[in-house]
C-alpha angles and dihedrals in degrees: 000000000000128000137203092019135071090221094237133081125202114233108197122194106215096189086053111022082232100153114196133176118231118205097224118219107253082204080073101057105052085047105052095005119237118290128039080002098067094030093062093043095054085046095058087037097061111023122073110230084244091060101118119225095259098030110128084240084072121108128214112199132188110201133172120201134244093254095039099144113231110245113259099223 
């Protein structure tokens, strides 16, 4: 069973509006732990080191961590 993660990550297309769900490697997780972690793995994974700032290659990626706290509201 995995914790502290839903096991799926949204990629949304922002040219197009396409919205997909991506099945994430546990595997990920354990080793940078959730989070920053994954979020900068997936970035060096995917964008080549000559992707401009504002190339359409880029990638933009909104993460929480393993140990995020939930808002007591």
């Amino acid at each position: 069973m995995r914790y502290a993660e839903a096991g799926y990550n949204l990629e949304i297309d922002l040219a197009t509006g396409n919205i997909e769900r991506v099945q994430t490697d546990p595997r990920l997780t354990e080793q940078f732990l959730g989070g920053l972690g994954t979020s900068v793995k997936i970035h060096w994974d995917r964008v080549p080191p000559e992707t401009r700032a504002f190339d359409p290659d880029n990638l933009v990626i909104f993460t929480t961590g393993t140990i995020t706290p939930f808002p007591r509201l």
